[in-house]
C-alpha positions in Angstrom: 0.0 0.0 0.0 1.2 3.8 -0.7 2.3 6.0 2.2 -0.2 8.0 3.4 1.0 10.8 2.5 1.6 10.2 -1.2 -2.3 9.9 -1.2 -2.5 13.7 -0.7 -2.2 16.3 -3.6 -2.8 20.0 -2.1 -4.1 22.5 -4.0 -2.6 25.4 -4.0 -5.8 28.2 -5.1 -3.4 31.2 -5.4 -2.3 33.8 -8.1 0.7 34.2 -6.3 3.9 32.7 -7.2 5.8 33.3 -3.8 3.0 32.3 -1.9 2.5 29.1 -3.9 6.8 28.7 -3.6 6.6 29.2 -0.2 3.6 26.6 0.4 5.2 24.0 -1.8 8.2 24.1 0.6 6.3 23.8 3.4 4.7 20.4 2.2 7.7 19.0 0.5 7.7 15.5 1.8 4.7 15.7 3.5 2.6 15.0 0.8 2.2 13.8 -3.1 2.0 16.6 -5.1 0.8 20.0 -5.3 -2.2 20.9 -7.7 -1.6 24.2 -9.7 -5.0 25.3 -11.4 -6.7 28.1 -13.1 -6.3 30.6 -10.5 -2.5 30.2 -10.6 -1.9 29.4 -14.4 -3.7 32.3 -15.5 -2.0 35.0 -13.3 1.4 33.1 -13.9 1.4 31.0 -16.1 3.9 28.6 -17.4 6.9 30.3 -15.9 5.0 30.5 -13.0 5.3 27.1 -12.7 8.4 26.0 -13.5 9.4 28.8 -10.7 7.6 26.7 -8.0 8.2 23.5 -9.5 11.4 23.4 -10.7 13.1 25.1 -8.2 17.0 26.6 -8.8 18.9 24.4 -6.7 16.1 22.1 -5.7 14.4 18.5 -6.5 11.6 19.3 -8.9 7.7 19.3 -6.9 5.5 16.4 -8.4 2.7 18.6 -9.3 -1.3 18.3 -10.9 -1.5 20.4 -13.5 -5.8 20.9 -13.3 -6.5 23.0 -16.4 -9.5 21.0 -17.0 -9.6 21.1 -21.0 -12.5 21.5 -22.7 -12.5 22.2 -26.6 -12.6 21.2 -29.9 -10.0 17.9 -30.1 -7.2 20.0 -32.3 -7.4 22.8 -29.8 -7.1 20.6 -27.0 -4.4 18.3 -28.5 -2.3 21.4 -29.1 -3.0 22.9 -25.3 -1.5 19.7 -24.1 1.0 19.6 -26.4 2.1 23.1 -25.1 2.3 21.7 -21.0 3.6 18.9 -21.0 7.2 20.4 -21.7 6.4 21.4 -17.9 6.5 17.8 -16.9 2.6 17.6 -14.5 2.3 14.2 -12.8 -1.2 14.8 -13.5 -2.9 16.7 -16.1 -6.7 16.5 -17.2 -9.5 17.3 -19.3 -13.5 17.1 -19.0 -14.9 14.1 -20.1 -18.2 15.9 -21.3 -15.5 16.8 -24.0 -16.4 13.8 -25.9 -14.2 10.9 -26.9 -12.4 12.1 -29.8 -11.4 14.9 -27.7 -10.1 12.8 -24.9 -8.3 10.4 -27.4 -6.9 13.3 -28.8 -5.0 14.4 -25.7 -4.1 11.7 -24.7 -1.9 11.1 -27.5 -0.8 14.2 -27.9 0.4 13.8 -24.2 2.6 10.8 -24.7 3.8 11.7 -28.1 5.0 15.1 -26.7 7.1 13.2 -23.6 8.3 10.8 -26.0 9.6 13.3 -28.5 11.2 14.8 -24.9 12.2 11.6 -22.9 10.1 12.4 -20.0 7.2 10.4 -18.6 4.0 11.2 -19.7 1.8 12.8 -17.3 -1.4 10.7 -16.0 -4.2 12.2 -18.1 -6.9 12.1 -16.3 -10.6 13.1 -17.2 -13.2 15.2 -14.7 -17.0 14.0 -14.7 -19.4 16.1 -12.8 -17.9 19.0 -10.6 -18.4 18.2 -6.7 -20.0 22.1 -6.6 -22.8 20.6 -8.5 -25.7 18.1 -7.0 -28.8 16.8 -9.0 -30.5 20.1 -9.0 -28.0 22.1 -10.5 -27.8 18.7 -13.0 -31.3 19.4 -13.6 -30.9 23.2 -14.5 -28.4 21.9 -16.8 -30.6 19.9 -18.9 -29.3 16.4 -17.8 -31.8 14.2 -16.0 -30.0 11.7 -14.9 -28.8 12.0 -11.2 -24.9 13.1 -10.4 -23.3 9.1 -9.9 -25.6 7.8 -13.4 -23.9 10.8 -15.3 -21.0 10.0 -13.8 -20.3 6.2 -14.4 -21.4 7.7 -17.9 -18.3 9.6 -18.4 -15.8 7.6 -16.5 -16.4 4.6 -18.8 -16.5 6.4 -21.5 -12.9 7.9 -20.1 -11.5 4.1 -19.9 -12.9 3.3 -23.4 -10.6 6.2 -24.5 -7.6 4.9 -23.1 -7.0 7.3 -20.2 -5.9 6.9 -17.2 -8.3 7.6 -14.7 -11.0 10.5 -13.6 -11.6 13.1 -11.2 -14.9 12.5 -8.9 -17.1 13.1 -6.0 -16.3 10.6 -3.3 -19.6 9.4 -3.4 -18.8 8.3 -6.8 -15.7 6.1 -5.8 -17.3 2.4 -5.3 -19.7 2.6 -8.2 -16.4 3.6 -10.1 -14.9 0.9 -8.9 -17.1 -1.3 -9.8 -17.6 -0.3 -13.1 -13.5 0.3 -13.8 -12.0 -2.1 -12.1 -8.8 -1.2 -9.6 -6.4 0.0 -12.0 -8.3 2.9 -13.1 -7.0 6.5 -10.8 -9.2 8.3 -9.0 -8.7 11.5 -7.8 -10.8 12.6 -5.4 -11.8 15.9 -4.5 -14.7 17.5 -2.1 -12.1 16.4 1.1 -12.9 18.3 4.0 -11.3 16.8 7.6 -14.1 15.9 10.2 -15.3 19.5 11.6 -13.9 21.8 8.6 -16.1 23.9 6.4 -17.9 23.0 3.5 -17.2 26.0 1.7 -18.6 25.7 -1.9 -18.6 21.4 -1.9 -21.3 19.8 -1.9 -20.5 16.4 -2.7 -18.1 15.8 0.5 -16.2 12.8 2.6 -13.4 13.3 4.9 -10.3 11.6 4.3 -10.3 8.2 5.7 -13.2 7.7 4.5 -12.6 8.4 0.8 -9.3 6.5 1.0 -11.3 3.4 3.1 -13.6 3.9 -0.7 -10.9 3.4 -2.8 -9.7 6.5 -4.3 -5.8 7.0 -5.5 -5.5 10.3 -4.1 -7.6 12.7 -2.0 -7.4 16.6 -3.2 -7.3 19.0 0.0 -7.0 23.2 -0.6 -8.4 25.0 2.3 -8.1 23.2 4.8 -4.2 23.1 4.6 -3.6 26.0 2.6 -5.6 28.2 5.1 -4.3 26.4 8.7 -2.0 28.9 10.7 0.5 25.6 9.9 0.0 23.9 6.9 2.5 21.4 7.0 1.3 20.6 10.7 -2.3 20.5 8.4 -0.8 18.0 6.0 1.1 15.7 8.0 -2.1 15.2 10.6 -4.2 14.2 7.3 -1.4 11.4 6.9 -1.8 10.7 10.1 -5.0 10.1 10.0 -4.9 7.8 6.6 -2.5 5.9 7.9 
């Protein structure tokens, strides 16, 4: 079984490159990864990252890159093309892209790390958003509930060849079930026992989704905002392990 704490990726919701530098250093070795998203990438982009991942002097930080695609395949294929020089761990797409979307990045993913001997980053597809429940579903036009549209898209994921998806905790045994135990799931909508919600509403605290089955569990807040964040991070190990 992993270490507990390589179960944890932190995400780091900041436009600030110092601030996310000085958080990665914090957590080095206390957890998996970092996750760098919209927030970040768009005030600082991919120089922003290489500053906090690829320190001068220092071991690079495994890192999610959580851009969440979601275009046309081309357009998509050629965004991926474009990051994965950065070397994620991680990087996804939403499934309600379609398949030939997915397919598309996906092998624009590998062929990119090939061309660079690197790894290819886990590409890795999100379902529904754990902000959203069956009513906002509904307002959406889709009337199936949140784990039917769900198991939709993540086997439609693994019929596409990649390598896992992002979902609710709630969704982890049907996924499962349906995927089998090689497929990732990363696993948002964390919150430790007593925390705030904040804008999830889909939510599990960490034992729990790890006792489910997911691959990693996604925490921002919770650590990001504690007067000690590595203190934050190592109790969540603690408490997985």
């Amino acid at each position: 079984m992993p270490d507990a704490s390589s179960r944890v990726l932190v995400a780091l919701d900041t436009p600030d490159v110092d601030k996310a530098r000085s958080l990665a250093g914090q957590l080095r070795g206390r957890i998996g990864a970092i996750k760098l998203g919209l927030e970040f990438f768009n005030a600082a982009g991919p120089q922003g990252v290489r500053a906090v991942t690829a320190p001068d002097g220092g071991a690079p930080v495994p890192f999610f890159l959580d851009l969440k695609f979601h275009d046309i395949p081309n357009t998509v294929a050629g965004a991926v093309r474009s990051v994965t020089p950065l070397a994620p761990m991680i990087l996804n797409v939403h499934a309600a892209g379609g398949a030939a979307m997915m397919t598309a990045a996906r092998q624009a993913a590998h062929q990119t790390a090939a061309s660079l001997g690197i790894t290819p980053p886990l590409v890795i597809a999100v379902t529904v958003l754990t902000s959203l429940d069956e009513s906002d579903l509904a307002a959406l036009g889709q009337d199936s509930d949140a784990q039917a549209q769900v198991l939709r898209l993540a086997r439609l994921t693994q019929e596409c060849g990649l390598d896992g998806v992002v979902c609710s905790p709630h969704e982890i045994a049907a996924i499962r079930n349906a995927c089998g135990p090689d497929f990732k799931l990363i696993v948002p909508g964390i919150r430790p026992a007593g925390a705030e919600l904040g804008d999830q509403k889909r939510v599990m605290t960490p034992r729990q989704a790890v006792g489910a089955g997911a691959d990693w569990i996604v925490i921002g807040r919770p650590v990001t905002g504690a007067a000690d964040p590595a203190a934050a991070a190592s109790a969540i190990a603690e408490e997985l392990s």
